[in-house]
C-alpha positions as CSV (number, residue, x, y, z in Angstrom):
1,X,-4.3,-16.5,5.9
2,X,-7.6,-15.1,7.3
3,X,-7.6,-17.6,10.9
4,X,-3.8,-16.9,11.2
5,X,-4.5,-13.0,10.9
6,X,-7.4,-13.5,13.8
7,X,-5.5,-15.3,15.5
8,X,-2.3,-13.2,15.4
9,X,-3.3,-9.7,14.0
10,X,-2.6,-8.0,17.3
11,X,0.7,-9.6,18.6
12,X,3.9,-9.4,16.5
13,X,5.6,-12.7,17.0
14,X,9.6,-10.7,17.8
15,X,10.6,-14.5,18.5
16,X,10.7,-14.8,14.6
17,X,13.3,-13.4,14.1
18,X,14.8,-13.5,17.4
19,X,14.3,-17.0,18.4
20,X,13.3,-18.6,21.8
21,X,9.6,-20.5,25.4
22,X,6.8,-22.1,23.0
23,X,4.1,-20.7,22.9
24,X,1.3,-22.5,22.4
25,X,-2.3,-21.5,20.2
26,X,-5.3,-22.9,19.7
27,X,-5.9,-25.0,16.4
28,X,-8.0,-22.9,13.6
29,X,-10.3,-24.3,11.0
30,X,-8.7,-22.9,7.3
31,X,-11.3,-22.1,4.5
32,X,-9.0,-24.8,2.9
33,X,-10.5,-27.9,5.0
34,X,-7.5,-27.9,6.9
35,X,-6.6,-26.8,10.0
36,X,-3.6,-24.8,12.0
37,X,-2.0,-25.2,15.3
38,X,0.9,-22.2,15.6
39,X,3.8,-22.3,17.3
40,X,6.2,-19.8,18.5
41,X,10.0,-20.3,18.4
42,X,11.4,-21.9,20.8
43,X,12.3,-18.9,23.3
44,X,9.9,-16.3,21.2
45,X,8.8,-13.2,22.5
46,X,5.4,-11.8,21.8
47,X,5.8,-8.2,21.8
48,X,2.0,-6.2,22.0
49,X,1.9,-3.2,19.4
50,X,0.7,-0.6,21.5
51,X,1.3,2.9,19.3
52,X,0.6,4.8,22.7
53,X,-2.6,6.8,21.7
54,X,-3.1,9.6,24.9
55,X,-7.2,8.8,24.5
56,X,-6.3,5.1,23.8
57,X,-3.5,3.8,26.2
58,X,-4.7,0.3,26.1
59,X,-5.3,-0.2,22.5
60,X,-3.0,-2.5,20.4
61,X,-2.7,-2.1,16.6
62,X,-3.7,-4.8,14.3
63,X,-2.5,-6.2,11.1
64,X,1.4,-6.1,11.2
65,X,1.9,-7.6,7.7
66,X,5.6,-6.5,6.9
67,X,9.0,-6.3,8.8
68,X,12.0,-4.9,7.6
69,X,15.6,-5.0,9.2
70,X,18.3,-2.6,8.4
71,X,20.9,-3.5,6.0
72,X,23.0,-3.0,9.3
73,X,21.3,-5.2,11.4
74,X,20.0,-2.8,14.1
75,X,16.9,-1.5,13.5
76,X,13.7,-3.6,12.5
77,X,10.3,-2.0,11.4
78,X,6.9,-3.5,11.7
79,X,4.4,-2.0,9.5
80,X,0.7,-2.4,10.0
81,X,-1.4,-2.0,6.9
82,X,-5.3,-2.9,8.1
83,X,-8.0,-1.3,9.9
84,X,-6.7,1.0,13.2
85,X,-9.5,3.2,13.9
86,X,-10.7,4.3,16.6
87,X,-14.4,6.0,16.5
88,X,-15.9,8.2,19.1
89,X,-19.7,7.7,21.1
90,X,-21.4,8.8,17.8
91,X,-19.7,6.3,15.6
92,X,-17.5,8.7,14.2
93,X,-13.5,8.3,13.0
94,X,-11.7,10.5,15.4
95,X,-8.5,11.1,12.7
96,X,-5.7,11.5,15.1
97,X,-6.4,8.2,16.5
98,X,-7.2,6.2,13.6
99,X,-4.1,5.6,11.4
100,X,-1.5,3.2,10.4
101,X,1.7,2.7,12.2
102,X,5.6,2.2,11.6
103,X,6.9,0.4,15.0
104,X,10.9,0.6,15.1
105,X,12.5,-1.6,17.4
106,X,16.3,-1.5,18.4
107,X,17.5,-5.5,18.0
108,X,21.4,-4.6,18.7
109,X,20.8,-6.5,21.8
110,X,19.0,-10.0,22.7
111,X,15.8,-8.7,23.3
112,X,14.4,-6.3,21.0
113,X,13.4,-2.9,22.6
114,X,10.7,-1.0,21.2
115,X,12.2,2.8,20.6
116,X,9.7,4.4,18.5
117,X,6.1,4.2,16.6
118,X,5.4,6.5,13.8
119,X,1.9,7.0,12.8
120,X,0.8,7.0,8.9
121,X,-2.2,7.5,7.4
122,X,-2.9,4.9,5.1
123,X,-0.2,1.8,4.0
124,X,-0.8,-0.8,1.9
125,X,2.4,-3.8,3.3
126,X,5.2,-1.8,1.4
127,X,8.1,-0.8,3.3
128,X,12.4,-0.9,2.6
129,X,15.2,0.5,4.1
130,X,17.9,2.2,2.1
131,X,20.9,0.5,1.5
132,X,23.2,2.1,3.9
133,X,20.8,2.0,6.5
134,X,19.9,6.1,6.6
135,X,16.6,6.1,5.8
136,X,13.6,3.7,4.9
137,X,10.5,4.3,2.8
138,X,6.6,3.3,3.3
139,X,4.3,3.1,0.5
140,X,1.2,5.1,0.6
141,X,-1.7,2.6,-0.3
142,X,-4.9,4.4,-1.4
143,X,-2.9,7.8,-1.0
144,X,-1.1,7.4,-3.9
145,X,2.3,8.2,-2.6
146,X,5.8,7.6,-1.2
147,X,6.8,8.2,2.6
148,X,10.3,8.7,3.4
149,X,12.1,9.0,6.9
150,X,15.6,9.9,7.9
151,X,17.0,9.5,11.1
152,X,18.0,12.8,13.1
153,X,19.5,12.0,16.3
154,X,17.7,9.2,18.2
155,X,14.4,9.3,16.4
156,X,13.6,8.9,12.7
157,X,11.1,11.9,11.0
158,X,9.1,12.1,7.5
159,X,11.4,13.9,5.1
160,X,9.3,16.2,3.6
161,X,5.8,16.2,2.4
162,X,5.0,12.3,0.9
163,X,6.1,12.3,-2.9
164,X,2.8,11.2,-4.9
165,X,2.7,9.3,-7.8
166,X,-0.2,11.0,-10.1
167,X,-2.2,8.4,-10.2
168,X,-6.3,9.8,-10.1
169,X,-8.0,6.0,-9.8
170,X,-7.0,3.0,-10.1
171,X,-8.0,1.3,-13.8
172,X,-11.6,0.0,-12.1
173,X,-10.7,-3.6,-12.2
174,X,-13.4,-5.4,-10.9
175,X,-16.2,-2.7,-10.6
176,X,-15.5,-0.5,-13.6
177,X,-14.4,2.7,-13.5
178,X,-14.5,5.7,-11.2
179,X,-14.9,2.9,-8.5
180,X,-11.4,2.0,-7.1
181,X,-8.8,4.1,-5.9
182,X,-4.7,3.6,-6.5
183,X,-2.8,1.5,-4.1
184,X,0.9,2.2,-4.0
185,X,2.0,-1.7,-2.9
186,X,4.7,-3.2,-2.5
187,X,8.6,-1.1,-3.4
188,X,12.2,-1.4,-3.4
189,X,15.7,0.4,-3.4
190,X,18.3,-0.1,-6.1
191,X,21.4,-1.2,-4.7
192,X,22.9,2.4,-4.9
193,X,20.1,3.4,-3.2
194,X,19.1,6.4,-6.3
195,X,15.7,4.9,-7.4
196,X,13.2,3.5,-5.3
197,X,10.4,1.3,-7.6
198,X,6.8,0.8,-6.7
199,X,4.4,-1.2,-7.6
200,X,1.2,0.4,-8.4
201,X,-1.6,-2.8,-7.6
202,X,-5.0,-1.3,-8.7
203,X,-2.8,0.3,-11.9
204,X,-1.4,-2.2,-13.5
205,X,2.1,-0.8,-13.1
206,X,5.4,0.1,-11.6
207,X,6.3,3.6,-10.9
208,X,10.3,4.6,-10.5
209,X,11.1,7.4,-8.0
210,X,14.3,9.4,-7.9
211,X,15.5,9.3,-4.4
212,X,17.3,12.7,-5.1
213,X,14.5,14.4,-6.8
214,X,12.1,13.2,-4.5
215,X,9.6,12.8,-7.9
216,X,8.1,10.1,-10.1
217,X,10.5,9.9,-12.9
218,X,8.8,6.9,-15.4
219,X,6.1,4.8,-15.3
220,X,5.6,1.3,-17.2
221,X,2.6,-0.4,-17.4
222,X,3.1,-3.8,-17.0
223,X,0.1,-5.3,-19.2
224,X,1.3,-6.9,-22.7
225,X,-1.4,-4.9,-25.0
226,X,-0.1,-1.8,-23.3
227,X,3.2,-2.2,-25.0
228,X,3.0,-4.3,-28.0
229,X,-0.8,-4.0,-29.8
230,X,-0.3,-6.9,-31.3
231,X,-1.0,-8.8,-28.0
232,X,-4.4,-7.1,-27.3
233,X,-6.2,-9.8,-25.1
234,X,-3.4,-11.5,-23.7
235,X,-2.6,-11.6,-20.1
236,X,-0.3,-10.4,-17.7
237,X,1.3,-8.0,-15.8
238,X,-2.4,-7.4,-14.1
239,X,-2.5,-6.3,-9.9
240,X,1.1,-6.4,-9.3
241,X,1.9,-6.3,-5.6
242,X,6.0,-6.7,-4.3
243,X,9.1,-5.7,-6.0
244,X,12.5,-6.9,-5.7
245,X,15.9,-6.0,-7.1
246,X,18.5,-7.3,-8.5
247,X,21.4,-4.7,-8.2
248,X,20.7,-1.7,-10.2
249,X,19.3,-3.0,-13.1
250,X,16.2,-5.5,-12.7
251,X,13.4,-6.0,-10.9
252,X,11.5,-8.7,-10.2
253,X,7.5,-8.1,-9.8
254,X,4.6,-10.4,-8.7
255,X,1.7,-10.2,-10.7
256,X,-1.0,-11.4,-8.5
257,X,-3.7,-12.1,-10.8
258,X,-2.2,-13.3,-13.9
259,X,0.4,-15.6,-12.0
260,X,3.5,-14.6,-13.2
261,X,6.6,-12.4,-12.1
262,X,7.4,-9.9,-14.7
263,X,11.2,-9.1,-15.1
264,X,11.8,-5.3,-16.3
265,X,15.4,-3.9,-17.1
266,X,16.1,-0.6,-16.0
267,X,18.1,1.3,-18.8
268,X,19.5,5.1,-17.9
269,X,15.8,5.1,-15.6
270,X,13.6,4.3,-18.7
271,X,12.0,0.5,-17.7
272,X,11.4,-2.0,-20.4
273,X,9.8,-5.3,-19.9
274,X,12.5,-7.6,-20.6
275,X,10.7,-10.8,-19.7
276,X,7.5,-13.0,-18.0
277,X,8.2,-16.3,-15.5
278,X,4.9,-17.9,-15.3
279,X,4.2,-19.5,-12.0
280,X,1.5,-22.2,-10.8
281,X,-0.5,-19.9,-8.6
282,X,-0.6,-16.5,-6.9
283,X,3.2,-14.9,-6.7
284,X,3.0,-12.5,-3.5
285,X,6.2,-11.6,-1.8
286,X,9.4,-12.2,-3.1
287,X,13.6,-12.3,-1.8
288,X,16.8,-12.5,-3.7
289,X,19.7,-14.7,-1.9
290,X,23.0,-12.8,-1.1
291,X,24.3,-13.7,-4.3
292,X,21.4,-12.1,-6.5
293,X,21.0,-15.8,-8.2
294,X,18.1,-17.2,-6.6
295,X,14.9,-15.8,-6.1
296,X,12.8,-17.1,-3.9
297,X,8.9,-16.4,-4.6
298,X,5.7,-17.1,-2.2
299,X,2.7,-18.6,-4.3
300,X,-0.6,-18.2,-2.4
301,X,-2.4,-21.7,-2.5
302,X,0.2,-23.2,-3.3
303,X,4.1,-23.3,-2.3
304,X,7.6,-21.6,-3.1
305,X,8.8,-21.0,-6.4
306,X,12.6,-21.0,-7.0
307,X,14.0,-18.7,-9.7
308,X,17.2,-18.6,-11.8
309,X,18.1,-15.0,-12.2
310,X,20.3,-15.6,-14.8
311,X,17.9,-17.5,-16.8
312,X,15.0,-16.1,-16.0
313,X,13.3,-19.4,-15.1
314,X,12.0,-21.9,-12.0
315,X,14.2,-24.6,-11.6
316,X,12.6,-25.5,-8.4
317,X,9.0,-25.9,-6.3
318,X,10.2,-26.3,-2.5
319,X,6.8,-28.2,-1.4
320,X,5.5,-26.1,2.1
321,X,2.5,-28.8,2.8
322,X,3.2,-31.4,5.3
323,X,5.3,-34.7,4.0
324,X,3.6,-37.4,2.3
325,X,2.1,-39.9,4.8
326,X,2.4,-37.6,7.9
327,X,-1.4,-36.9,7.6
328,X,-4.2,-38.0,6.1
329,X,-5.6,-35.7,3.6
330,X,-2.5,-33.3,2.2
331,X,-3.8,-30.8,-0.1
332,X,-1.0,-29.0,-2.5
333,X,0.7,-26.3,-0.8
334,X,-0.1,-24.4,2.5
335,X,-1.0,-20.6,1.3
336,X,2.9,-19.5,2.2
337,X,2.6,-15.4,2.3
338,X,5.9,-13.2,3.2
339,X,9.4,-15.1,3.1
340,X,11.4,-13.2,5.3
341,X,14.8,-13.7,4.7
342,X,17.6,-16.2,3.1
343,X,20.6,-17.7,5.0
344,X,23.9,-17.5,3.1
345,X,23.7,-21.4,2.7
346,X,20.8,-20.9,0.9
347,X,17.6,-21.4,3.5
348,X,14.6,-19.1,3.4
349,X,12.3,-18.4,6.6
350,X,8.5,-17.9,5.9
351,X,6.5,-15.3,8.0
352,X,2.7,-15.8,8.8
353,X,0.3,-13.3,8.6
């Protein structure tokens, strides 16, 4: 992921989702042994991310790690979740110049057209559109909170202040406590778009959010001992980072470091851990198919889990390494990260970051 993100962290590759000339890159060395040569799409487009900064006009923001396109297929967003700051002679941060961005592209056409960029102070890669399309949110990262926009006229605005989610620090994991800060991650929209859920990576939990209140309204922590002592010691549920939704009533969330994709029910907005899929390696990013049966689930290091949302279970491992015999030295998997969408027959597309 590192050599992809050097390679790429300052172009957004449009042609992704747009297809279309090859472009081609130089091959990178992986910290895996193995190496990379990326291509573009036949007929891509690499769009620059320039947010337009009046002391900056040349700069180009870096680390786009998450793209979302409106439920009705106009709008797509490119979030950047990294390092964009800018410091002046002394060395110095100079704040109105050194944030994150939102870049909103109108894609009603053949070639995407770059409308708006929306600066946010922190992220950390989670962003979702409503579902009818009126309005998307943006987690905060280390601020702690949720970022909502609406759409007035031609250009979309922050609805209010950001709605926080209490939490002081993080729970200290690795470097004890008072040492880490909360990182609102990954979130998603129930399908009647009432309760947005977040997951809370350096808390060990999932916050639920009433879109009408515009406040926290539960919280679950997602470790075992925290809600059976009986199972003091056991794992799970640890650094969870991406949330998807099955209708109104379960979501699906990674848990990075204990390797497993805890399912919690949502009954009258109080969550209950309903059950744990474990998985051979790190879950990141997840998608459900139209039909809310399948979830597809990127494992870092490794390759793409299928899950049976009815039973709660893999039936599948789609392999992402090269075929047997095509080079010399395959090692398992090849580190997929976002998947970004599922074709009605059943297809998935992986992104590179």
């Amino acid at each position: 992921m590192g050599s992809i993100t050097n390679v790429l962290s300052r172009l957004f590759l449009v042609g992704l989702l747009f297809g279309a000339a090859t472009v081609a890159v130089a091959e990178e060395a992986l910290p895996t042994g193995q190496s990379v040569t990326p291509t573009a799409a036949p007929g891509a487009i690499f769009n620059s991310l320039n947010p337009g900064l009046t002391d900056y006009p040349d700069f180009t923001a870096g680390q786009a790690v998450t793209s979302a396109v409106s439920p009705d297929g106009t709008t797509l967003l490119v979030l950047t979740s990294g390092y964009n700051r800018n410091h002046d002679a002394n060395g110095k941060v100079i704040p109105r110049d050194s944030n994150e961005y939102v870049f909103v592209f109108d894609i009603t056409s053949a070639s995407p057209v770059q409308k708006q960029v929306i600066q946010v102070p922190n992220t950390y890669h989670g962003i979702a559109f409503a579902p009818d399309s009126t309005q998307f949110y943006v987690s905060g990262g280390k601020d702690d909170t949720v970022h909502s926009y609406t759409k007035a006229e031609s250009d979309w605005a922050e609805t209010g202040t950001p709605i926080a989610l209490g939490h002081g620090l993080g729970n200290g994991l690795p470097l004890g406590a008072r040492t880490v800060m909360p990182a609102a991650a990954g979130l998603a929209v129930t399908a009647d778009g009432k309760t947005i859920v977040v997951a809370n990576y350096e808390n060990d939990s999932i916050s639920l959010v009433s879109v009408i209140t515009r406040e926290k309204t539960a919280e679950l922590d997602l470790r075992p001992r925290k809600n059976n002592p009986r199972k003091a010691g056991v794992p799970g549920g640890e650094f969870p980072y991406w949330v998807t939704i099955k209708g109104n009533d379960f979501v699906y969330v990674s848990s990075v470091r204990d390797r497993e994709v805890v399912v919690v029910k949502l009954e009258e907005m109080r969550p209950v851990i309903v059950d744990r899929i474990p998985l051979i390696g790190n879950p990141n990013r997840m998608v459900l198919d139209k039909a809310q049966t399948r979830l597809y689930v990127a494992i870092d290091n490794s390759d793409v889990a299928v899950i049976d949302t009815r039973r709660n279970r893999v039936i599948e491992t789609v392999k992402t390494a090269a075929p047997t015999g095509l080079l010399a030295s395959v090692r398992p998997g090849a580190s997929p990260q976002p998947i970004a969408t599922v074709t009605p027959a059943g297809r998935f597309r992986l992104e590179r970051q």
